[in-house]
N, C-alpha and C positions, 0 to 999 in steps of 0.2 A: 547564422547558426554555425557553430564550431564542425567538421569533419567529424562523421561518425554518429551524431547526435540526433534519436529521433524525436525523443522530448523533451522539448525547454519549458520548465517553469518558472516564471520572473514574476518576483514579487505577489505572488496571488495571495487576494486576501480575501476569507470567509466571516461574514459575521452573522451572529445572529442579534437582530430585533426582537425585545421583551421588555416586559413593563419597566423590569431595573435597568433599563437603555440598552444600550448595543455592547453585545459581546464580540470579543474577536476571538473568535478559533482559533483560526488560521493568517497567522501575522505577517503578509512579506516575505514569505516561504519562497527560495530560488532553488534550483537543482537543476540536473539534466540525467537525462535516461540517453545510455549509448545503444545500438544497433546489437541486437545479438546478448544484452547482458544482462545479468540479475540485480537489481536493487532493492536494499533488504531498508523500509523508513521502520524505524523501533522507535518507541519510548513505553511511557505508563498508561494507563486506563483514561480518557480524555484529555490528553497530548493534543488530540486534533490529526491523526493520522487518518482515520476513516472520513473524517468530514471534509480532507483535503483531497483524498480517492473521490467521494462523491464528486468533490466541484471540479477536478481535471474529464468526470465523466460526463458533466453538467446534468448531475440529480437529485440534484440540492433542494429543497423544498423549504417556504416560508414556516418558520421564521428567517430561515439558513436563506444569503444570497450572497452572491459572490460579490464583493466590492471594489476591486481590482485588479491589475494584475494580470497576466495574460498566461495559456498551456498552447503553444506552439508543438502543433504537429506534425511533422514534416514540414516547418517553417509557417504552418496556416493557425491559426487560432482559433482554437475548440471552445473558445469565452463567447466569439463574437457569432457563431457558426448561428443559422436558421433552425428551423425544425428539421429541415427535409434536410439543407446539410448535415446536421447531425445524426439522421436517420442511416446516411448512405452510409458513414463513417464508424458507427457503434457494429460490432460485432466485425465488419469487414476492415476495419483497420488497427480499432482502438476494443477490448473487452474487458467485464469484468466478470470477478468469480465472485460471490457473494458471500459474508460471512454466515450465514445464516442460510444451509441451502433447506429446511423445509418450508422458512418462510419465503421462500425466493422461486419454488415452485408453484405452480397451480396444484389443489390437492384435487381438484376434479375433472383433470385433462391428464390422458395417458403419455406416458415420458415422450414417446414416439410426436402426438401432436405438440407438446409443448416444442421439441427441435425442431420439427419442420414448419411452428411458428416464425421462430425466431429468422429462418433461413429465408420466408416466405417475404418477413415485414423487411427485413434488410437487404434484400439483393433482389431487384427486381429483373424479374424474367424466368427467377428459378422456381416454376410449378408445377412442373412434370412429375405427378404422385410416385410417379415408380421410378423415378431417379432420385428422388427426396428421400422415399424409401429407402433407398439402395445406399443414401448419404448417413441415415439416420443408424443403418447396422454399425456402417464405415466408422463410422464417431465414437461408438458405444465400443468397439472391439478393441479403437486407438485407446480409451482410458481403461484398460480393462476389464471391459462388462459385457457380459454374454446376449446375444440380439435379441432373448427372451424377453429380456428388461425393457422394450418398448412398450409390450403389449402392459406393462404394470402400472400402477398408480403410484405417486411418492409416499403413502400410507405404508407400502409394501417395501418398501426401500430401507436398509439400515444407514445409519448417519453417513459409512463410505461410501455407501452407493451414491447415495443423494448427493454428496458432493462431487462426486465420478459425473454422474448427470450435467452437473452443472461446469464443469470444468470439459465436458461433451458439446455442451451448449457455447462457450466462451467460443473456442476451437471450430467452429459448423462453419465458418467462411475464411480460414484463413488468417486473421488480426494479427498486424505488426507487431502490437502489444497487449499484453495481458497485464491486468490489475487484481493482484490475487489478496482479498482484504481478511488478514487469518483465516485460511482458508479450513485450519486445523484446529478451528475451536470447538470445544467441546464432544473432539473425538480422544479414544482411546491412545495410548503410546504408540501402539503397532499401528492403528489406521493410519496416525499423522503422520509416520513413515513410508507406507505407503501413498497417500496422497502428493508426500513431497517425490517423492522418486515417481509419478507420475508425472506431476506438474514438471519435473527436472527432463525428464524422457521426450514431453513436448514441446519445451522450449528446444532440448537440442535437435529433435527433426522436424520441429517447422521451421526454426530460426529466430523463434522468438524473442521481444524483451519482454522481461519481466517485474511487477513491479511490486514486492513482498510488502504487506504491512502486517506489523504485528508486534510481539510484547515479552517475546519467547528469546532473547539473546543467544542460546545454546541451537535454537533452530538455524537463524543468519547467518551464526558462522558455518555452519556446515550448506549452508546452500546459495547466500549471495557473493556477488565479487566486489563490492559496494555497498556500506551505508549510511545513512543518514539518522540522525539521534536528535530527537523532535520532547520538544518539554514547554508546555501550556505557549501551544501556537505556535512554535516559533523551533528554527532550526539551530542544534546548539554544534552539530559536529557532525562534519561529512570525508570520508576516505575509503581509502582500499580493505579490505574486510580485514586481511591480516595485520596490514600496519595498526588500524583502529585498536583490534582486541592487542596486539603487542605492547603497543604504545600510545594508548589513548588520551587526548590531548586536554577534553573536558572534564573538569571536574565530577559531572554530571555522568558521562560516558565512564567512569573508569567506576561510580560506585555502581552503575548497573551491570558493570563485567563483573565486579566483585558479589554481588548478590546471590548468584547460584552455589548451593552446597558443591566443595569439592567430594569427589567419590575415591580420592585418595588421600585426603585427609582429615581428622575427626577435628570439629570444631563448634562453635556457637554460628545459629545463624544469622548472619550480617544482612539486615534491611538497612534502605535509604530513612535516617531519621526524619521528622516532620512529614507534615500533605503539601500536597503540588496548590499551588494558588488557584484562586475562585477566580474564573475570568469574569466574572462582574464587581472583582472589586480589584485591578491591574495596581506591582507593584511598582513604584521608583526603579529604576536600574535595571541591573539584571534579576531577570521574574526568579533563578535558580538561588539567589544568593540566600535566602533564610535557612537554607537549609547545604548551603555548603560549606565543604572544611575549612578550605584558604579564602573565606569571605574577609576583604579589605574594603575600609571605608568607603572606596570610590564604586566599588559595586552596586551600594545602595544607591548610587545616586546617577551613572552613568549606565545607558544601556549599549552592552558590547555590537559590534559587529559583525559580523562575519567575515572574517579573514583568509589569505591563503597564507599559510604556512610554510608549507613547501609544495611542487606541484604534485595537485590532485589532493591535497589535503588541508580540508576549511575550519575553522574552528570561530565559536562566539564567546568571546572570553577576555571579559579587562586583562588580565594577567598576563596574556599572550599579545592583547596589544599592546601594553606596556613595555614586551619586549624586543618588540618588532620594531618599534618606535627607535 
């Protein structure tokens, strides 16, 4: 394991099992998560970004199973772990934030029992009611939530709150790393600002890494240091958040910088032409090319690599091997 690295993911692959055979999600997917940092994975609407969240958290569920590939954490692997190892390791090492916090809540357990669940099932020793108590205000004050909010249901909770809760919940033991899976869907502008400047607040005083998924490019840049640009399973370009948006290497990466309306100047607005391929019917080549500008005949027929470019800068792209070559 590289200096600095708390997780390596090599080659992991997710498929789902269905009548039309085996889909792959999740194609071979490599990256590392450093100590301390933000990693922002983007692409489009079933990319495979959540489904690749799930199986680093192993939550995967049939049809979904992970079919190779390993998530090294702190050098041990989260694929191969037990129950009980996994039990010790979820919340107190490794967490997630859920996209979805009222379905990620019990709607008939009060905020207060649902934490001192979670603190209960994972850390064993800690169930001294009045220090769980004392943990449970602790948590709720750290995301900004007044200790009133224990005694509530998630029924009584607005969408911030509820993901205040859960991002309460992520936080209750400590974890190396957080897996924040758009954390910010289907909240308003202002909440999702708030939310990130919590989650940004907690990363920097617990020391957290973090591991952004989502779809929002205008969000990344303002809050990872790193990302990764994921399109039907598979990794198309990974770098430094600045060089990425400055200079973006993939064809695929530079039409989804260009997609958002500028607010400085008037224009048409520019969507990626074509849909992202049906992973039950996988193409020749590169899966990006039907729908890219500088498509050359050998796209269709050779699938790129992942390459380093320069250091700290990976790119999957004939064009780029071609020039490296």
């Amino acid at each position: 394991m590289n200096n600095g690295d708390i997780l390596q993911i090599r080659n992991l692959q997710v498929y789902y099992q269905t009548l039309q055979g085996t889909l792959k999600a999740v194609d071979r997917i490599t990256f590392n998560l450093k100590a301390g940092e933000r990693f922002g994975l983007v692409g489009e609407s079933g990319s495979g970004k959540s489904t690749l969240a799930f199986a680093i958290m192993r939550l995967t569920k049939p049809p979904a199973y992970v079919a190779g590939g390993e998530a090294l954490l702190n050098g041990v692997d989260l694929i191969k772990m037990n129950a009980e190892q996994l039990r010790t390791h979820r919340l107190a090492q490794i967490a997630l934030v859920p996209q979805g916090a009222m379905d990620s809540l019990n709607p008939v357990l009060p905020i207060k029992d649902q934490i001192m669940d979670g603190i209960v099932d994972h850390a064993a020793g800690r169930k001294d009611k009045k220090n769980l108590a004392d943990r449970v205000y602790e948590l709720l004050e750290k995301v900004g939530l007044q200790k009133e909010v224990a005694k509530m249901y998630p029924h009584e909770l607005s969408g911030g709150m509820k993901q205040r809760v859960c991002l309460a919940i992520a936080i209750s033991l400590n974890p190396k790393i957080i897996i924040a899976d758009e954390p910010t869907s289907a909240l308003d502008v202002v909440v999702q600002r708030q939310i990130m400047l919590t989650l940004g607040e907690m990363q920097r005083s617990l020391g957290l890494s973090i591991l952004l998924v989502g779809h929002d490019m205008g969000l990344m840049a303002q809050f990872a240091d790193r990302i990764g640009v994921m399109y039907a399973g598979k990794l198309m370009e990974i770098g430094p958040i600045e060089k990425v948006f400055k200079h973006p290497l993939h064809p695929y990466t530079q039409l989804l910088i260009a997609c958002p309306p500028s607010i400085e100047e008037k224009g048409e607005f520019k969507g990626i032409p074509g849909l992202p391929p049906l992973i039950s019917d996988p193409l020749p080549g590169c899966t990006f090319h039907p729908r890219c500008p500088i498509c050359k005949n050998q796209c269709s027929l050779e699938v790129p690599e992942m390459i380093e470019i320069e250091p700290g800068r990976w790119v999957a792209c004939n064009q780029h091997d071609k020039e490296s070559r």
